[in-house]
C-alpha positions in Angstrom: 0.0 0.0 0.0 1.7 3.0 -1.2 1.2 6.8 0.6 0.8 9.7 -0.7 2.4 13.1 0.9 0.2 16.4 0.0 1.9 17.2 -3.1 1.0 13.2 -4.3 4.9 12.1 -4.3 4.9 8.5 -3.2 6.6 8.1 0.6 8.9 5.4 -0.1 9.2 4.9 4.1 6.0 3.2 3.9 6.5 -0.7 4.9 5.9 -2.8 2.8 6.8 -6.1 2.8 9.3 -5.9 0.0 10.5 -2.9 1.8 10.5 -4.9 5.5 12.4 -7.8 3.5 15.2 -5.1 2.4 15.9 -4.1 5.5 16.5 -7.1 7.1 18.6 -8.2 4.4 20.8 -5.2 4.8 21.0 -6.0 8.2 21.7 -9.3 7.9 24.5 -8.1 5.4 25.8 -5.6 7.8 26.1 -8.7 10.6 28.0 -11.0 8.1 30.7 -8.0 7.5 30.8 -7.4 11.2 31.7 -11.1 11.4 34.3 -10.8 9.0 36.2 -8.1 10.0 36.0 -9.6 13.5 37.3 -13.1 12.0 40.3 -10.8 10.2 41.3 -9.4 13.5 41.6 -12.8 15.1 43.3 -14.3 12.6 45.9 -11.5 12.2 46.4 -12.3 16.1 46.7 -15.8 15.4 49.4 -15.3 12.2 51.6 -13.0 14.5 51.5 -15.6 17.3 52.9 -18.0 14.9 55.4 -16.4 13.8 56.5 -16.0 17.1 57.0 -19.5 17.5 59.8 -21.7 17.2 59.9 -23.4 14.2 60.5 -27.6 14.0 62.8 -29.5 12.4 60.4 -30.3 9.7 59.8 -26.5 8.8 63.5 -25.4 9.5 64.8 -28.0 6.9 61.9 -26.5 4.4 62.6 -23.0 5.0 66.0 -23.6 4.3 65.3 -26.0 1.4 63.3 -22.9 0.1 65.5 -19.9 0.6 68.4 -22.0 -1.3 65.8 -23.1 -4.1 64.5 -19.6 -4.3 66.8 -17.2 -3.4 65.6 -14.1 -5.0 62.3 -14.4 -3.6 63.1 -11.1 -1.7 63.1 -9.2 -4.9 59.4 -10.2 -5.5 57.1 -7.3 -4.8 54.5 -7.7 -2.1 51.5 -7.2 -3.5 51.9 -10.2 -5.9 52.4 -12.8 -3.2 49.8 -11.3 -1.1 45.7 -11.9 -2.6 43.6 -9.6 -0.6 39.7 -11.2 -0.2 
C-alpha cells in the first residue's frame, strides 16, 4: 500500500513487505561483515603468534630447502604474493 504526501509524491518509508524484507537483508548483510572483520582481527592475532614460534625441524629443513631453491624471492614485490579477499 503506497502513501501519498500532500503534493502526491509517493513516501517510499512506507512498509511494505518488499521494503520490510530489504531491511532485514541489509542488516543481515551488515552482521556477516561485522563477522568478517571480527574473524580478520583474530586471525591476524593468530598469524603473529605463529610467527613467534619456534619453528620444528620439519619446517626449518623447508625454510632452508626454500631460501636456497629460491633465493631471489626477496626481490618479488608484495603485492603479488599477497591476494587480498
Amino acid at each position: 500500500m503506497e502513501k501519498k504526501n500532500e503534493k502526491g509524491i509517493i513516501d517510499l518509508q512506507c512498509d511494505t513487505p518488499l521494503r520490510r524484507k530489504q531491511r532485514h537483508r541489509t542488516k543481515g548483510m551488515a552482521k556477516h561483515s561485522n563477522l568478517i572483520k571480527e574473524c580478520n582481527s583474530v586471525l591476524l592475532i593468530l598469524d603473529k603468534l605463529e610467527e613467534q614460534r619456534p619453528l620444528y625441524t620439519q619446517e626449518k629443513k623447508f625454510q632452508s630447502h626454500s631460501k636456497n631453491a629460491h633465493p631471489n624471492i626477496a626481490e618479488i614485490p608484495k603485492g603479488i604474493l599477497e591476494k587480498k579477499i
